[in-house]
C-alpha positions as a printed Julia matrix, in Angstrom:
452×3 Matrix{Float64}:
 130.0   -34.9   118.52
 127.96  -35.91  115.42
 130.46  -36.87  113.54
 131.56  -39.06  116.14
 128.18  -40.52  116.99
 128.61  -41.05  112.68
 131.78  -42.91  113.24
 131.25  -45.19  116.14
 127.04  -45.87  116.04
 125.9   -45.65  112.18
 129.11  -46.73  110.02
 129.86  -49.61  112.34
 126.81  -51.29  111.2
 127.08  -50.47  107.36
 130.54  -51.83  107.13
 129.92  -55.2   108.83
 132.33  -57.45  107.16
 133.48  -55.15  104.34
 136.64  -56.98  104.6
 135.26  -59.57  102.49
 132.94  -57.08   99.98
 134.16  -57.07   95.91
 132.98  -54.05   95.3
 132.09  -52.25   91.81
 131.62  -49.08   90.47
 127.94  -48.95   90.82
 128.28  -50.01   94.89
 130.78  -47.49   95.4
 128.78  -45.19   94.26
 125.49  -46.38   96.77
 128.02  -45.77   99.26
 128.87  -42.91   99.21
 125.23  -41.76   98.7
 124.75  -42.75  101.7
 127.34  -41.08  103.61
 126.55  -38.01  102.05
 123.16  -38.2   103.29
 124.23  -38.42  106.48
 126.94  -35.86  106.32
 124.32  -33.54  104.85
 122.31  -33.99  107.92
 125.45  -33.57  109.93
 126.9   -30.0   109.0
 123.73  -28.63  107.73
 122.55  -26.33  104.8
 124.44  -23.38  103.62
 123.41  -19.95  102.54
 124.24  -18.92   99.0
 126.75  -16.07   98.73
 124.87  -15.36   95.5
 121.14  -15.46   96.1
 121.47  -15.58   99.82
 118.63  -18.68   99.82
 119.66  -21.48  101.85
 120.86  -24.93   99.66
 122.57  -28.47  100.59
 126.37  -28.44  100.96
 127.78  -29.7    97.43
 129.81  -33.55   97.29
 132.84  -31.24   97.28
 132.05  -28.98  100.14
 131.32  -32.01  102.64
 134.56  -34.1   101.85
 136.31  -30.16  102.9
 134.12  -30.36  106.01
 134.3   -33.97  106.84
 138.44  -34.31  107.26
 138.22  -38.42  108.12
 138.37  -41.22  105.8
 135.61  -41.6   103.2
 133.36  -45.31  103.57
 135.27  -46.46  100.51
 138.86  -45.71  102.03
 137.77  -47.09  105.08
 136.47  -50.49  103.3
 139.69  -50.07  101.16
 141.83  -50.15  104.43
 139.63  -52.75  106.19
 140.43  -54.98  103.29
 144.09  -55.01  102.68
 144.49  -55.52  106.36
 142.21  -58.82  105.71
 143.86  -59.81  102.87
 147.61  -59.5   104.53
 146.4   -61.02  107.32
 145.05  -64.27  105.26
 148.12  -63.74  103.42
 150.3   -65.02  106.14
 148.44  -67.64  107.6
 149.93  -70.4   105.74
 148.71  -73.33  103.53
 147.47  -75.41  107.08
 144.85  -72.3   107.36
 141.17  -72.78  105.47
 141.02  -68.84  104.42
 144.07  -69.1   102.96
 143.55  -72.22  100.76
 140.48  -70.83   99.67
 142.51  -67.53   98.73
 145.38  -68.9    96.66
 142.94  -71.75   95.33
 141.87  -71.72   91.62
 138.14  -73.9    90.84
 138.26  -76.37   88.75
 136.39  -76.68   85.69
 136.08  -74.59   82.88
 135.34  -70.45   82.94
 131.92  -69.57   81.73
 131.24  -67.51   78.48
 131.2   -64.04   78.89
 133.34  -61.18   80.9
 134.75  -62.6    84.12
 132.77  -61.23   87.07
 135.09  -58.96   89.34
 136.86  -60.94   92.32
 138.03  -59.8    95.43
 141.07  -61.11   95.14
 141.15  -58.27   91.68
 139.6   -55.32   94.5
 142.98  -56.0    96.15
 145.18  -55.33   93.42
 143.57  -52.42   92.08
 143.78  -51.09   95.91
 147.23  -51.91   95.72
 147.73  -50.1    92.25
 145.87  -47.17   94.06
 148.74  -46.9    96.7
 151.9   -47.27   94.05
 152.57  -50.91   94.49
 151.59  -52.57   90.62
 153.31  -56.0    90.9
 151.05  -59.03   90.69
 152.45  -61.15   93.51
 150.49  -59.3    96.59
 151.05  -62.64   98.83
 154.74  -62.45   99.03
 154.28  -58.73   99.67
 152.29  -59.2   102.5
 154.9   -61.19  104.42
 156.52  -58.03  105.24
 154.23  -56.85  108.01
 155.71  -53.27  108.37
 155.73  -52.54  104.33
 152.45  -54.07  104.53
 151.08  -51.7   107.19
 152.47  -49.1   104.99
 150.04  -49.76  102.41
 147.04  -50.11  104.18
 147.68  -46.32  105.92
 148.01  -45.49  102.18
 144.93  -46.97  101.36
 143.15  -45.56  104.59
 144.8   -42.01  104.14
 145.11  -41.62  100.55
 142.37  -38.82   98.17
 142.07  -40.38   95.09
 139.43  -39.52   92.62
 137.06  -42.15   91.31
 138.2   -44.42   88.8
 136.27  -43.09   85.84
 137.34  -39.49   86.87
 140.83  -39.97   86.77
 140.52  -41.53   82.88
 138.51  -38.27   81.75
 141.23  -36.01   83.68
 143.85  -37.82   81.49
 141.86  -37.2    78.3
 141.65  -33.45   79.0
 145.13  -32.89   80.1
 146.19  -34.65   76.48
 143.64  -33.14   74.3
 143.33  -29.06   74.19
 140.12  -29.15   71.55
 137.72  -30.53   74.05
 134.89  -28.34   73.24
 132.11  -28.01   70.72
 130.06  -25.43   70.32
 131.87  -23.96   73.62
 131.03  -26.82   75.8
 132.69  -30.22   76.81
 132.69  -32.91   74.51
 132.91  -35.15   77.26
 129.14  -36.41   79.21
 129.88  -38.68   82.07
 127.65  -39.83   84.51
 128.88  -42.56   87.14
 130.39  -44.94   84.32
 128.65  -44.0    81.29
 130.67  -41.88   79.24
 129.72  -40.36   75.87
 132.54  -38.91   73.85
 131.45  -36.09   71.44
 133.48  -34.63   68.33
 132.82  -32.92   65.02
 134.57  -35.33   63.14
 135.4   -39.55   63.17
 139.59  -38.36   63.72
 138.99  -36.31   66.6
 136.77  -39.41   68.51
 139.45  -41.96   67.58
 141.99  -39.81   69.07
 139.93  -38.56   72.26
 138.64  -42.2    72.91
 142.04  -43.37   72.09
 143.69  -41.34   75.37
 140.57  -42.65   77.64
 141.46  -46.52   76.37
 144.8   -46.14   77.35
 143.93  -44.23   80.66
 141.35  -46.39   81.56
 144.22  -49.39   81.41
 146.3   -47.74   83.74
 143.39  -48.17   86.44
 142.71  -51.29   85.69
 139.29  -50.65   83.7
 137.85  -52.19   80.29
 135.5   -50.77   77.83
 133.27  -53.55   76.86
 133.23  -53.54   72.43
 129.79  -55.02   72.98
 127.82  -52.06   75.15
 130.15  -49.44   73.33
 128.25  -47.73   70.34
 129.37  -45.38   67.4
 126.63  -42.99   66.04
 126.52  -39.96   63.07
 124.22  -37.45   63.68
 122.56  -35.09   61.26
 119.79  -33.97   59.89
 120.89  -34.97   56.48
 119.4   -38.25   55.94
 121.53  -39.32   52.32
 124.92  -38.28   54.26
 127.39  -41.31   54.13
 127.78  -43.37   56.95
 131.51  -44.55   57.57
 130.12  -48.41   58.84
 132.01  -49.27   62.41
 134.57  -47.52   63.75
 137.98  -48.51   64.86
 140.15  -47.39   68.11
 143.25  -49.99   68.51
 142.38  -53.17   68.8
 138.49  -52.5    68.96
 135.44  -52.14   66.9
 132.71  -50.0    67.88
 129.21  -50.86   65.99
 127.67  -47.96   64.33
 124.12  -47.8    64.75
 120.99  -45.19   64.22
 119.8   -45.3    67.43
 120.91  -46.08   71.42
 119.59  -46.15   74.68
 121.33  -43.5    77.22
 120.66  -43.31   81.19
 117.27  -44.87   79.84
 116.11  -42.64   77.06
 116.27  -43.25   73.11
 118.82  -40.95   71.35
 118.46  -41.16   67.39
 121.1   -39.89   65.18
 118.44  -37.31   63.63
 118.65  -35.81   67.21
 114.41  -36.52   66.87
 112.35  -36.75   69.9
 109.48  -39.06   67.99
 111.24  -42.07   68.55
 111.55  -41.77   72.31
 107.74  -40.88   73.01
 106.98  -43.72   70.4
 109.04  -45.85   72.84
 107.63  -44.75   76.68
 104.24  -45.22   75.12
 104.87  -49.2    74.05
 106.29  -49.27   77.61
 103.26  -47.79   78.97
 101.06  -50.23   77.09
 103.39  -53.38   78.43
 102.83  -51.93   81.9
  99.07  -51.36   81.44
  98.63  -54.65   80.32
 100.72  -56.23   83.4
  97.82  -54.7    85.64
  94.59  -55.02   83.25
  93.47  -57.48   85.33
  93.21  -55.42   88.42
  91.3   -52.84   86.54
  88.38  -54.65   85.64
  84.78  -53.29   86.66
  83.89  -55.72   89.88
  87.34  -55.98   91.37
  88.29  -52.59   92.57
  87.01  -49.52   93.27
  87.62  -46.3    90.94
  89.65  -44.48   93.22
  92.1   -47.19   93.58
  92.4   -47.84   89.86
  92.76  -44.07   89.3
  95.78  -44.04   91.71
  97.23  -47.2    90.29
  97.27  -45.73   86.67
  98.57  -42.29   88.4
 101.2   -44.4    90.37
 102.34  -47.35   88.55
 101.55  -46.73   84.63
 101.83  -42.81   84.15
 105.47  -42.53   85.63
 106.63  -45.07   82.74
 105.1   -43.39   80.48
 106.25  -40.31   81.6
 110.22  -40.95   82.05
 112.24  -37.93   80.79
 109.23  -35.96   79.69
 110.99  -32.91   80.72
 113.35  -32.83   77.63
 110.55  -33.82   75.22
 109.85  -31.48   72.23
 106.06  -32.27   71.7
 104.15  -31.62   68.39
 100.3   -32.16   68.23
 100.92  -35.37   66.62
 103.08  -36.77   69.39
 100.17  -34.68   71.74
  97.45  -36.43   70.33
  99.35  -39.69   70.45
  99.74  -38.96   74.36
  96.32  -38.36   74.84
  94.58  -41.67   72.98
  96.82  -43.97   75.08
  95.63  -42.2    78.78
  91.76  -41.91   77.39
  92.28  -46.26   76.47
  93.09  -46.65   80.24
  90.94  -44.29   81.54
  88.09  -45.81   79.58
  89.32  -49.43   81.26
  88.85  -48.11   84.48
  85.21  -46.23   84.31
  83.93  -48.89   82.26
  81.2   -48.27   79.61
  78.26  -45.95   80.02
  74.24  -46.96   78.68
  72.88  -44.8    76.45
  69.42  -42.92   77.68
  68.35  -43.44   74.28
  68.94  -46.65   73.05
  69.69  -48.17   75.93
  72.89  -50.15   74.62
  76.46  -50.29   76.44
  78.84  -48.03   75.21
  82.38  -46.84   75.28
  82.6   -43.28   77.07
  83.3   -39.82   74.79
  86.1   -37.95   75.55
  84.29  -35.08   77.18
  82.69  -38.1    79.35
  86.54  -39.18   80.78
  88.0   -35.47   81.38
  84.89  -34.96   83.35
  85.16  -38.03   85.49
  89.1   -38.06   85.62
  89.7   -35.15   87.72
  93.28  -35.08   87.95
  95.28  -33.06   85.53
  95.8   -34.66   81.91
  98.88  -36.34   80.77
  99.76  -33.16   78.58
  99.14  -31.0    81.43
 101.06  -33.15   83.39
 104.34  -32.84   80.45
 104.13  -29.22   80.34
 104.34  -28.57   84.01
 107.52  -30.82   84.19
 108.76  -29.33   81.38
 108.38  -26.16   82.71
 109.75  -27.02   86.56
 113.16  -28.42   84.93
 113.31  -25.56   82.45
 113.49  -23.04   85.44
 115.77  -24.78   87.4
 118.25  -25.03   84.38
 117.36  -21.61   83.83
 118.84  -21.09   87.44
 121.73  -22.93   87.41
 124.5   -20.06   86.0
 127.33  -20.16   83.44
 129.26  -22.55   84.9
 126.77  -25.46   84.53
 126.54  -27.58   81.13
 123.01  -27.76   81.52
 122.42  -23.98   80.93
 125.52  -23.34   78.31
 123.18  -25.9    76.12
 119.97  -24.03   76.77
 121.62  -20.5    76.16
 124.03  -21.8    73.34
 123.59  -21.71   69.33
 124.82  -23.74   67.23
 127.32  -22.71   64.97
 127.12  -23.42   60.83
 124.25  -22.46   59.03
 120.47  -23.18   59.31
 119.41  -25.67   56.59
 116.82  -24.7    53.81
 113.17  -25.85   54.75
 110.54  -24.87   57.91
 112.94  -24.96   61.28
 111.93  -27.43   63.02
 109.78  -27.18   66.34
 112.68  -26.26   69.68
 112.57  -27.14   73.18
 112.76  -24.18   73.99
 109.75  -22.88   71.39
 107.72  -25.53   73.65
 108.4   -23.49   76.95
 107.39  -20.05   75.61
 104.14  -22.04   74.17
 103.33  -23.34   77.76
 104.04  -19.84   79.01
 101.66  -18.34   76.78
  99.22  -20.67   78.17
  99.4   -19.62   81.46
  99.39  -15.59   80.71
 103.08  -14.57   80.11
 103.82  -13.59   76.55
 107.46  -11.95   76.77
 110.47  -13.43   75.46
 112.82  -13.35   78.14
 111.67  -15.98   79.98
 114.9   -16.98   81.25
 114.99  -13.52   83.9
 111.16  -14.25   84.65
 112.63  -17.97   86.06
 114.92  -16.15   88.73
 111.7   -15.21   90.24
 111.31  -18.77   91.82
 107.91  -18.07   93.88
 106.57  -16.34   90.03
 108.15  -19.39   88.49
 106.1   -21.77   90.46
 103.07  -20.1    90.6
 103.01  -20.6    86.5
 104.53  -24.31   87.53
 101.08  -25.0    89.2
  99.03  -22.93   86.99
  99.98  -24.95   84.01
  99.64  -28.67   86.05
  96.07  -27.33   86.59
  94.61  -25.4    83.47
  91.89  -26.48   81.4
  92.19  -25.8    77.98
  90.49  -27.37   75.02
């Protein structure tokens, strides 16, 4: 019954005139967040075999549960059965002129936005039909019907999915270090490989896949980087697969955060502060002395500023330079927001002391704050098992040897610091995380210690 109230009340509304939607990855995807949400709410949580605790139903569990159509077969469907029926309506008919008609004028510069008249053929390629001339297709009403069952009926993976499949099926050396040398999330994919040969060949195979599905790897947003720690080694300049060059470069922005080919953390912290100081500046006005009261400026630096400053903090490997760093950009805006003090003894405006702001800002510092996110994502990758990537990096070493010189501060080394903090000096910290209520009573306890 709730999958039918699903089906006839709440999808109904969301696909109101899909038949006419070009869709792209990135709205595929917001999609089918949605109808996971819902499905979630549908069938309900499920206990762990393992731990016996109660967790949401994986992507993969509800699409077993849930035996109908996904939202993007159903759009899929709904829009081949538009498109044939435009596709007979003849040249008299508006919808039809405006489908077969080209604009006039010349293209703009740049790639060609997606059209819906290109969602069609790559639904089309989806079902096994690959010929260009759709239109005359359609005329056949039956074949055409065909097709849009197909389309309604057929599991397909995603688009980017199937092009990493085809990489692993023609590549057996798809792991360094014992893990994947393949990252993908949605459609940003990073290929990974101890030497230039092996990426040429890898990103080769995913070129050629990605053809097949109709999909293009833009030159321009596609980066080539070294990394090592050995600052004199020779760089090989840009990198060529086919017909493309890829730039090399020393740096890149992934899902948001600054990798550097020195695999150095500086760089990133150096770059969510300058972000913090654009956004503090956006809303200095608001946090002069007459206009608002403390409390609201407090919860608009705590709201609006901190969280960009903040952004993949979890990851960070923090020295007391980058700590220090951290702490003179919150004391500037906490000193913008309690104003200056007058001095008992000469009686001149000043700037508050430090001591003077940690005793009026109540809330935990912006350290405090790092280490007790660190800490919170540390045990839940600490949870996760063997068969996650997340924890086969955290448990994994490296293989070669350690260079000459003073190691250089870990991630890890940060989260037994922060655990010495809070009372728990042993090493195994990992076991101590499968504790979850222990876990997050050292979670809290480090959000709300006061140390000098």
């Amino acid at each position: 019954m709730k999958v039918r109230i699903y089906r006839t009340v709440i999808l109904p509304v969301v696909l109101y005139g899909c038949e006419t939607w070009t869709l792209t990855l990135r709205e595929e995807h917001r999609l089918r967040v949605f109808e996971n949400k819902v499905l979630r709410k549908i069938f309900g949580a499920k206990r762990d075999e393992v731990t016996g605790e109660w967790r949401k139903l994986h992507n993969t569990e509800l699409h077993t549960l849930y035996s109908s159509p996904d939202i993007i077969r159903n759009i899929k469907s709904r829009r081949l059965r538009w498109a044939g029926h435009v596709a007979r309506m003849g040249e008299s008919r508006d919808a039809y002129r405006v489908s077969v008609g080209r604009p006039e004028g010349k293209r703009p510069l740049g790639r060609p936005r997606r059209r819906w008249e290109g969602n069609i053929k790559m639904d089309l390629r989806e079902v096994g039909y690959d010929h260009r001339d759709w239109i005359n297709l359609a005329q056949d009403r039956d074949r055409w019907q065909a097709y849009v069952r197909a389309a309604m009926n057929l599991r397909v993976q995603k688009p980017v999915k199937y092009a990493i499949r085809k990489v692993q099926d023609n590549r057996e050396d798809l792991e360094l270090n014992g893990l994947h040398q393949q990252l993908v999330y949605v459609d940003d994919v990073n290929m990974l490989g101890e030497n230039p040969q092996t990426i040429r060949e890898n990103t080769g195979i995913l070129l050629e896949a990605s053809k097949e599905i109709g999909l293009e790897v833009n030159p321009e947003k596609t980066k080539y980087m070294i990394m090592s720690r050995d600052r004199n080694i020779v760089r090989n300049g840009n990198i060529k697969i086919g017909n493309l060059s890829f730039e090399e470069v020393e740096k890149f922005k992934y899902l948001g955060a600054t990798v550097t080919n020195i695999n150095d953390t500086r760089e990133e912290i150096k770059h969510r502060i300058n972000m913090g100081n654009a956004c503090y500046y956006s809303v200095e006005k608001l946090l002069l002395p007459s206009l608002l009261s403390k409390y609201l400026k407090v919860r608009i630096y705590e709201t609006v500023i901190l969280p960009v400053v903040l952004y993949g903090c979890e990851t960070w490997t923090l020295t007391l330079r980058e700590e220090h760093r951290l702490r003179v950009f919150e004391n500037k805006v906490l000193k913008k927001i309690f104003g200056a003090k007058r001095d008992e003894v000469t009686g001149e405006w000043r700037k508050l002391h430090n001591t003077e702001l940690h005793a009026l800002y109540s809330s935990p510092d912006i350290i405090r704050n790092i280490k007790s996110r660190r800490l919170r994502w540390a045990g839940h990758v600490a949870c996760m098992g063997e068969s996650r990537n997340a924890y086969r990096v955290l448990v994994g070493r490296p293989e070669g040897k350690i260079p000459l010189g003073r190691p250089r501060r870990r991630w890890e080394d940060n989260i037994k610091m922060d655990l010495r903090e809070v009372g728990y000096d042993d090493r195994d910290w990992i076991n101590l995380a499968q504790d979850r209520d222990q876990w997050r009573a050292y979670v809290r306890e480090a959000m709300n210690l006061r140390v000098p």
